[in-house]
C-alpha positions in Angstrom: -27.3 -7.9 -11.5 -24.5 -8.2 -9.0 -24.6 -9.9 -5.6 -23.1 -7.0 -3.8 -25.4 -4.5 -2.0 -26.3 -0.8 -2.8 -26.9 2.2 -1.2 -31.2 1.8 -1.6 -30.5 -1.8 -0.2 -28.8 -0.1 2.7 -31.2 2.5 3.3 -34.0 0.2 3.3 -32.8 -2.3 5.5 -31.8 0.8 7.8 -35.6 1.9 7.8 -36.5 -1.8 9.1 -34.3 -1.3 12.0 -35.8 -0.2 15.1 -34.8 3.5 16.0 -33.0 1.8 19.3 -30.8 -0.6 17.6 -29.6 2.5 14.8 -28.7 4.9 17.7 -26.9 1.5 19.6 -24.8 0.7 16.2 -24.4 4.9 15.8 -22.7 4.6 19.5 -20.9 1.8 18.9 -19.4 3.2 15.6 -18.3 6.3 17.5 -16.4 4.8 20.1 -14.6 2.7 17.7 -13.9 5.4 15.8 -12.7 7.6 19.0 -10.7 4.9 20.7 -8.7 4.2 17.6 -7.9 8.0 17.3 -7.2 8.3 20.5 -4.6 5.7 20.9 -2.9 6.9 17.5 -3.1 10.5 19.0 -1.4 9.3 22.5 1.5 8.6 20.2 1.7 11.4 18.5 1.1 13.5 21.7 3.9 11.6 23.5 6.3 12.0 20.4 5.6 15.6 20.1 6.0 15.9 24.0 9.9 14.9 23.0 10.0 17.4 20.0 12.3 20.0 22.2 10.7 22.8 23.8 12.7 25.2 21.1 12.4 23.2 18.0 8.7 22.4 18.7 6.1 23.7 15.7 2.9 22.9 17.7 2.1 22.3 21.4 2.0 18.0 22.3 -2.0 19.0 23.4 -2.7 19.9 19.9 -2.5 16.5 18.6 -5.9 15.6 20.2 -7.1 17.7 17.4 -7.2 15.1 15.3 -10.2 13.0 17.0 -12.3 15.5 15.5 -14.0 14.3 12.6 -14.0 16.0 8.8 -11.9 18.8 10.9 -9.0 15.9 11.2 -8.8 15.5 7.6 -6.9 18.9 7.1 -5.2 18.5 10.5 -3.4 15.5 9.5 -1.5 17.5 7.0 -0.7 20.2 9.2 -0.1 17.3 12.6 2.9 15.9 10.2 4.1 18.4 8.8 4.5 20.7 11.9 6.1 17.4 13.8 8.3 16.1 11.2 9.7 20.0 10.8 10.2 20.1 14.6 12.8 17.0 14.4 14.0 18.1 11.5 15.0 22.0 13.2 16.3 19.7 16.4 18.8 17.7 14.2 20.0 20.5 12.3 20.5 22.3 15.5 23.1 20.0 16.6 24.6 19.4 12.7 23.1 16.0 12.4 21.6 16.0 8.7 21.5 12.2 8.4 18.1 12.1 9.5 16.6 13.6 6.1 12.9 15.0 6.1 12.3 13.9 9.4 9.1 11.6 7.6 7.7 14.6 5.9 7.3 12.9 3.3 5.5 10.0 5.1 3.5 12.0 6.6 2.5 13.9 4.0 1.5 10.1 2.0 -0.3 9.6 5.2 -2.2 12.8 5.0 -3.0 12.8 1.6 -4.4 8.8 1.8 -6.2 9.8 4.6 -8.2 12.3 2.8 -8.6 10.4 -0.3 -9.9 8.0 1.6 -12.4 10.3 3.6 -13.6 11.4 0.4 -13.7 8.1 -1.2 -16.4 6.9 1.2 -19.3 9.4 -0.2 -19.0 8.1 -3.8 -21.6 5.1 -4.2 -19.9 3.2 -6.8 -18.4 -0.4 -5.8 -15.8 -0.4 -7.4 -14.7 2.9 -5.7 -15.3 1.2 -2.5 -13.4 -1.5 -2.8 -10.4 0.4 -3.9 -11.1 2.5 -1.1 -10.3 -0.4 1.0 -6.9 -0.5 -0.6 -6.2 3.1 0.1 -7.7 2.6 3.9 -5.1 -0.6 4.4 -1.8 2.2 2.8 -3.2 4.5 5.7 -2.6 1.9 8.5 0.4 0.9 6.7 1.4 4.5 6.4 0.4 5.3 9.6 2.5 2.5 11.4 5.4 3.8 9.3 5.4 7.6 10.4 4.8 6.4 14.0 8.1 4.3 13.6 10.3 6.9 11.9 9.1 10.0 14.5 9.4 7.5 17.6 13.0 6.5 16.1 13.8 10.2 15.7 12.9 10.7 19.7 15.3 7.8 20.4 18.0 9.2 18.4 17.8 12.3 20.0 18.0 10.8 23.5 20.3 8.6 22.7 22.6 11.9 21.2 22.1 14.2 24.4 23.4 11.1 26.6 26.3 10.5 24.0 
C-alpha cells in the first residue's frame, strides 16, 4: 500500500465537501488558471504587436486565444510558430540571418511539453504524475526561454531601425 492518494480517495473526499466550498475551489482554480495565461499572453501580445506590420503571420489580438482551455493546447503550436516565422521574415528582409529560427524551435519544445503535459494529467498512474510535474517545470522553463529570445528579437530589431 503506498501513502500517496488515488483518484477513489479523491473523489470521495470530494463528495464530503459541501457543494459551496467545490464551486469556491472550482472559482478559485479558474482564476489562477486565467491570470497566469493572461499575463503570459500580454507578452506575447505585446511581442507580436512589434512583429512588423508586413512580416506579421497572425494579428497581436490573436494571442488571447490561448486562455482558452483544451482549444490552447493546439494554439500554442500555431502562437509560436506563426510569431517565430514573423521575426524570422523581418530579419531576412533586411539580410540579417544571424538570428537563426527566430525560437521556432523553442517554441515548438514549448508547444509540444505543453500538450504532453495536458495529456499527462488524465492518466491516473502516480508515477505518470509525478513525471508530469517534471514536464510542467520544462514548460515554465521553456516558456521563460521563448519569452526571452522573441522579446530579444523585438530589441534587436529596434535597436537596427535606429542604427
Amino acid at each position: 500500500m503506498t501513502d500517496t492518494p488515488d483518484f477513489e480517495t479523491l473523489f470521495r473526499l470530494t463528495r464530503q465537501m459541501p457543494p459551496e466550498a467545490l464551486i469556491l475551489v472550482g472559482t478559485c482554480v479558474l482564476i489562477l488558471y486565467l491570470g497566469i495565461w493572461a499575463i503570459i499572453c500580454f507578452y506575447l501580445w505585446r511581442n507580436a504587436a512589434r512583429v512588423p506590420t508586413e512580416h506579421r503571420r497572425l494579428a497581436p489580438g490573436l494571442v488571447w486565444l490561448q486562455v482558452i482551455p483544451l482549444f490552447n493546447i493546439w494554439w500554442l503550436f500555431v502562437l509560436t510558430r506563426r510569431l517565430s516565422t514573423g521575426w524570422k521574415t523581418h530579419f531576412e528582409a533586411r539580410n540579417d540571418f544571424s538570428q537563426g529560427g527566430c525560437g521556432a524551435r523553442i517554441g515548438f519544445v514549448l508547444a509540444t511539453t505543453h500538450a504532453v503535459s495536458n495529456a499527462a494529467q488524465f492518466v491516473p498512474n502516480t508515477l505518470v504524475q509525478i513525471l508530469n510535474v517534471l514536464i510542467s517545470l520544462a514548460f515554465f522553463v521553456l516558456l521563460i526561454a521563448y519569452l526571452i529570445v522573441i522579446n530579444d528579437l523585438a530589441k534587436r530589431s529596434e535597436a537596427g531601425q535606429q542604427g
